[in-house]
C-alpha positions as CSV (number, residue, x, y, z in Angstrom):
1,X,127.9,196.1,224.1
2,X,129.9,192.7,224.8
3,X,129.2,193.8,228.9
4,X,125.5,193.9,227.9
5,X,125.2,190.7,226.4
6,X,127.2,188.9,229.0
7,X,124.5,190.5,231.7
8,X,121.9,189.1,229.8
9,X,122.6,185.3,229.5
10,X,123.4,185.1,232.7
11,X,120.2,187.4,234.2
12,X,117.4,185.5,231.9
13,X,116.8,181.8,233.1
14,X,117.1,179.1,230.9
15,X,113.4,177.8,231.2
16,X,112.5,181.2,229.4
17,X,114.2,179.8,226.0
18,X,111.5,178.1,223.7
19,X,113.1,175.0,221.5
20,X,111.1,172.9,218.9
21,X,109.6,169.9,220.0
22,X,110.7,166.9,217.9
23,X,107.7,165.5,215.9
24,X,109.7,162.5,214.2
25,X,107.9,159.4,216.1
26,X,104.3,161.2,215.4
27,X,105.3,161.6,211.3
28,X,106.6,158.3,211.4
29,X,103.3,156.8,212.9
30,X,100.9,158.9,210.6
31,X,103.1,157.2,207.6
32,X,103.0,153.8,208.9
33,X,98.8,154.1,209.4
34,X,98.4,155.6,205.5
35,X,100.6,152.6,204.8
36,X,98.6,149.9,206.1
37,X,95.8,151.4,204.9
38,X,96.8,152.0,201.4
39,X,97.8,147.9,201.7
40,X,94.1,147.1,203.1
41,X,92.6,149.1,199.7
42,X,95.2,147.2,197.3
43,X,94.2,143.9,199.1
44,X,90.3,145.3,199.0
45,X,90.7,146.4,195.2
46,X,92.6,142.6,194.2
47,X,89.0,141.1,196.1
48,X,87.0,142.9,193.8
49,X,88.7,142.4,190.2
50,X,88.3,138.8,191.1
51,X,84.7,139.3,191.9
52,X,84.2,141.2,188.8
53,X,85.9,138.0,186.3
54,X,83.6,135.5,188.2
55,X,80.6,137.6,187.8
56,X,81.5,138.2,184.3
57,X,82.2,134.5,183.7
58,X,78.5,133.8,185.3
59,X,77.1,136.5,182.9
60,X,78.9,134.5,179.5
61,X,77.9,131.6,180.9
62,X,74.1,132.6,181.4
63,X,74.0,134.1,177.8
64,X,75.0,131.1,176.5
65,X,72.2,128.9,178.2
66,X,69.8,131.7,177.1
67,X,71.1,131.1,173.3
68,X,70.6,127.6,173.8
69,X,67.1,127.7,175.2
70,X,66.0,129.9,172.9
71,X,67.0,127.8,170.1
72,X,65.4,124.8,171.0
73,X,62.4,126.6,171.7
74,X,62.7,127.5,168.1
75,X,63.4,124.1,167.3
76,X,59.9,123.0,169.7
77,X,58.4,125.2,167.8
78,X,58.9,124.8,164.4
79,X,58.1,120.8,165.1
80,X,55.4,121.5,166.7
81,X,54.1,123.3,163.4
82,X,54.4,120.8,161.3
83,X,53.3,118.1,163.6
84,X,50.3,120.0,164.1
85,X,49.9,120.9,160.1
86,X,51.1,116.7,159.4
87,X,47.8,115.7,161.9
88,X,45.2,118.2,160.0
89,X,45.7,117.1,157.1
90,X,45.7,113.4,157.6
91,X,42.2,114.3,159.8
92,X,40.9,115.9,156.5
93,X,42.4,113.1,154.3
94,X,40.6,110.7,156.8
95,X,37.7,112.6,156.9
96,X,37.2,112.7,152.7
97,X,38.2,109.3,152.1
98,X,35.3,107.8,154.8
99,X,33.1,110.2,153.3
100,X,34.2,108.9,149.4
101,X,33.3,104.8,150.9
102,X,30.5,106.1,151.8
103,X,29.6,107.9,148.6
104,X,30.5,104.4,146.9
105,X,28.4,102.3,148.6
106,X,25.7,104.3,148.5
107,X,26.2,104.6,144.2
108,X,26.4,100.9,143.9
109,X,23.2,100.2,146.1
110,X,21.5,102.5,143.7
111,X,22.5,101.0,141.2
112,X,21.4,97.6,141.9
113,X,18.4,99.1,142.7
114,X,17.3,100.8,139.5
115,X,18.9,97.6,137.1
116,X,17.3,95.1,138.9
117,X,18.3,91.5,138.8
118,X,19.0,91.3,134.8
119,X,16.9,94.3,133.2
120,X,19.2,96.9,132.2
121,X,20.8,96.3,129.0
122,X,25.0,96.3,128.6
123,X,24.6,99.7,127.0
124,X,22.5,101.3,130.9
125,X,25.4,99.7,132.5
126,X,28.4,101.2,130.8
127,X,26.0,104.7,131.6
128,X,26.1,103.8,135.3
129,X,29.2,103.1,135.9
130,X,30.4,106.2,134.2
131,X,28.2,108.3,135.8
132,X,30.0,106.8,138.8
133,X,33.0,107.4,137.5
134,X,32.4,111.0,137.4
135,X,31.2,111.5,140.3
136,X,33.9,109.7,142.2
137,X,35.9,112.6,140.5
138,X,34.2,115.5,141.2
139,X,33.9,114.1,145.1
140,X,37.8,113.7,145.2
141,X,38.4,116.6,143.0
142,X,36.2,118.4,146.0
143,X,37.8,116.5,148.7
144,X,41.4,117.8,147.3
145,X,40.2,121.2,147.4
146,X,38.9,121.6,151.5
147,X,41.7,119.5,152.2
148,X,44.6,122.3,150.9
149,X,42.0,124.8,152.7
150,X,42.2,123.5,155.8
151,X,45.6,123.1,155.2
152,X,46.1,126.9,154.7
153,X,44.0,127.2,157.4
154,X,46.3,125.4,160.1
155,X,49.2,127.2,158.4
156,X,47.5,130.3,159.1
157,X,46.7,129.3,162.9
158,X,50.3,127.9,163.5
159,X,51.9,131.4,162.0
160,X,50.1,133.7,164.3
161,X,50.7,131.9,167.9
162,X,53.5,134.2,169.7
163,X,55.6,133.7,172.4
164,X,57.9,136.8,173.6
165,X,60.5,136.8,177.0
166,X,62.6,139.9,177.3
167,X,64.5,141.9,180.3
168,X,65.0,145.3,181.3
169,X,68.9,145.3,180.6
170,X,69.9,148.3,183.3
171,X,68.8,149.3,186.6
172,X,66.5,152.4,186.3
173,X,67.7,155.0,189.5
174,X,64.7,157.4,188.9
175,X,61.6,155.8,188.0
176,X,58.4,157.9,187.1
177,X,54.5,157.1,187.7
178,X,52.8,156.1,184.5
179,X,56.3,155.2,182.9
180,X,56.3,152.5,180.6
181,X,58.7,150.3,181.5
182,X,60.7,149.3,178.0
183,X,62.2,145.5,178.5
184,X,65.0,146.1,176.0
185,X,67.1,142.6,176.0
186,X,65.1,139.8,174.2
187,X,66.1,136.5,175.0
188,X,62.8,135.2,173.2
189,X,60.5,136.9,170.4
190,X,59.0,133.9,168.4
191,X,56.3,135.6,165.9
192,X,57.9,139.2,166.3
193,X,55.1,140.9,167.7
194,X,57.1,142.1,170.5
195,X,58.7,145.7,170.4
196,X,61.9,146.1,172.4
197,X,62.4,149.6,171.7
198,X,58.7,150.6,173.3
199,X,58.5,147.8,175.6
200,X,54.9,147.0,173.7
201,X,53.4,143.7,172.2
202,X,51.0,144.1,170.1
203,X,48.2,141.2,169.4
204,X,48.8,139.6,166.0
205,X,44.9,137.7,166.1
206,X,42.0,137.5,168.8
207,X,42.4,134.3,171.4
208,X,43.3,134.4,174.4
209,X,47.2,135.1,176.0
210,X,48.9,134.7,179.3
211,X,51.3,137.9,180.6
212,X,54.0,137.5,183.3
213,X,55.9,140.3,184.6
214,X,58.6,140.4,187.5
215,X,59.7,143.6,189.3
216,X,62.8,144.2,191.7
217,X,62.9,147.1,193.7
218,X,66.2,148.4,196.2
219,X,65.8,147.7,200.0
220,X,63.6,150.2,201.4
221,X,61.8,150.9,198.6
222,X,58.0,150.1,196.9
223,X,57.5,150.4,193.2
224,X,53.8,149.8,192.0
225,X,53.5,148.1,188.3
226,X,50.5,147.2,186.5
227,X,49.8,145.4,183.1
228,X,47.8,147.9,180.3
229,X,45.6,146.6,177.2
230,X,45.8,149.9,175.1
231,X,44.8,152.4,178.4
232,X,42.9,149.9,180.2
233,X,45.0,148.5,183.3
234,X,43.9,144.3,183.5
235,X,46.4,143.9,186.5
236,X,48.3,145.6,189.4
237,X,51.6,144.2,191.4
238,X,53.4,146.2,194.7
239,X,57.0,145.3,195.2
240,X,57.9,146.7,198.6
241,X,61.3,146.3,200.1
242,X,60.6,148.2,203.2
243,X,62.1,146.8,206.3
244,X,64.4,144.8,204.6
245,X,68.3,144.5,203.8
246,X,68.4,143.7,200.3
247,X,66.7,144.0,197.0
248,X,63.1,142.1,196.7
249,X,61.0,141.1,194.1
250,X,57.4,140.1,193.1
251,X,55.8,138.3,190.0
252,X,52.6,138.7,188.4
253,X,50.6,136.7,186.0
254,X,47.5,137.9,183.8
255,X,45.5,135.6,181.1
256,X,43.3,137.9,178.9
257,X,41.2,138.1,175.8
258,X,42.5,139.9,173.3
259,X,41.7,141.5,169.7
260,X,44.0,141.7,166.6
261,X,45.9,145.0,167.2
262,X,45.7,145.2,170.7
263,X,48.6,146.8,172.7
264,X,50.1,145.3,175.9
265,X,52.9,146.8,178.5
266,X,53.9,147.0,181.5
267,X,54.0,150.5,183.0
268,X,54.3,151.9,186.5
269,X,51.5,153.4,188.4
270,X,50.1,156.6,186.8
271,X,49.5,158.3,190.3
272,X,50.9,155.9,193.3
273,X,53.8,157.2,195.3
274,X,57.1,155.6,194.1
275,X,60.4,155.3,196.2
276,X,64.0,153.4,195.0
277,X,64.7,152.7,192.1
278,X,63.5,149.7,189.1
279,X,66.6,147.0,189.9
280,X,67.9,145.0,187.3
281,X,71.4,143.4,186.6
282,X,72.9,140.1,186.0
283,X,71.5,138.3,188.8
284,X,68.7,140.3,189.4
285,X,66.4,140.4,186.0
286,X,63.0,142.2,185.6
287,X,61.6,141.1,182.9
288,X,58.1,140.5,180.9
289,X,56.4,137.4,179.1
290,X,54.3,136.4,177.2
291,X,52.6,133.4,175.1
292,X,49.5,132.5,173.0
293,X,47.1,129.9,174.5
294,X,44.3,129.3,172.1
């Protein structure tokens, strides 16, 4: 046996034995590339967080301005009520008491018309003037009473002007034709007619009102929009972000005549092709308006 062994180390050449090949420096550089990677994600992730704070600061900030805007256009709007109610009635006051001077004169030319120069006796006069009296009363008594009429009146007018703004509050990835598109932030809902659940306003008296709706759609995309009274579309809008690198955007405004219980929206094309998706976020708001003119 030990004569067997010595024949075969030294018969078999040494190129013929197979060794491992040392893969140290090829670990080590595979370690050292996850490394500097894993540092260029840590450095990447760092650069976002502070993104995210300044974007979030830019959102409290932008809340608050809303909060302020909105109450002074509450405060705007409750002066301008009573502005307008103060300037009816003094037109009505002005009205009755040029209509009462004229009522006057008008008694007292009579008067010396039917007495004469020295005719009528002390007891005629002390008639006439009564009879005056009384109806001086029952013209102010009347005067008082169209005045608090128009007063209810302007109260009435004042109470039923509207002014809505609200925002879709999340991006929408898989918008639908004929999908109504429910603006569910209000920043603005002065006479409450606006519905943020459904997205609808619905007309609180006839007149006439102005709309305003703004859609973003992603790059690449096209959304189609178009503002409904009740089923009846009054307005169409195309947002197309074809051929371009970034989200777009387009604005629409509608003035319309309207009836007491009539329902607006804004809805997407019942049968147009969509593609993208309905963009909205904190920098990026779609959103719908609207206000009273006359």
């Amino acid at each position: 046996m030990l004569m067997l062994i010595t024949w075969f180390l030294f018969s078999v050449p040494l190129s013929c034995f197979a060794f491992i090949p040392d893969n140290t420096e090829h670990f080590n550089s595979v370690i050292g590339e996850l490394t500097d990677r894993l540092a260029d994600l840590e450095e990447r992730l760092s650069t976002q967080e502070h993104i995210n704070i300044d974007l979030e600061t830019r959102l409290k900030v932008q809340e608050k301005r809303n909060r302020e805007q909105e109450d002074l256009i509450k405060a705007l709007f409750a002066r301008t009520c009573i502005t307008s109610k103060q300037a009816a009635f003094e037109r009505q006051q002005d009205a009755k008491l040029h209509k009462n001077s004229f009522n006057r004169k008008s008694s007292v030319d009579k008067e010396k018309t039917e007495s004469g120069s020295s005719v009528l006796t002390t007891f005629e006069k002390a008639t006439v003037s009564e009879k005056g009296v009384n109806e001086q009363f029952v013209i102010i008594k009347h005067g008082l009473h169209g005045a608090n009429r128009s007063m209810k009146d302007v109260q009435n007018i004042d109470c039923d002007r509207v002014a809505f703004y609200s925002y879709l509050s999340n991006t929408d990835m898989h918008p639908k034709p004929n999908q109504t598109i429910v603006f569910d932030h209000v920043v603005t809902n002065t006479g409450g007619k606006f519905n943020f659940k459904t997205g609808i306003f619905t007309c609180p008296i006839q007149g006439v009102y102005a709309f305003s709706w703004t859609v973003y759609c992603s790059n690449g995309g096209y959304l189609i929009s178009e503002l409904v009274v009740n089923s009846r579309s009054v307005g169409d809008m195309l947002c197309s972000g074809q051929g371009d690198d970034n989200i777009r955007h387009t604005s629409s405004v509608a003035v319309v005549e309207l009836n007491e219980g009539d329902r607006v929206y804004v809805r997407l094309h019942p049968i147009a092709v969509l593609n993208g998706v309905l963009w909205s976020g904190p920098t990026y708001l779609s959103s719908f308006s609207g206000w009273t003119i006359f």
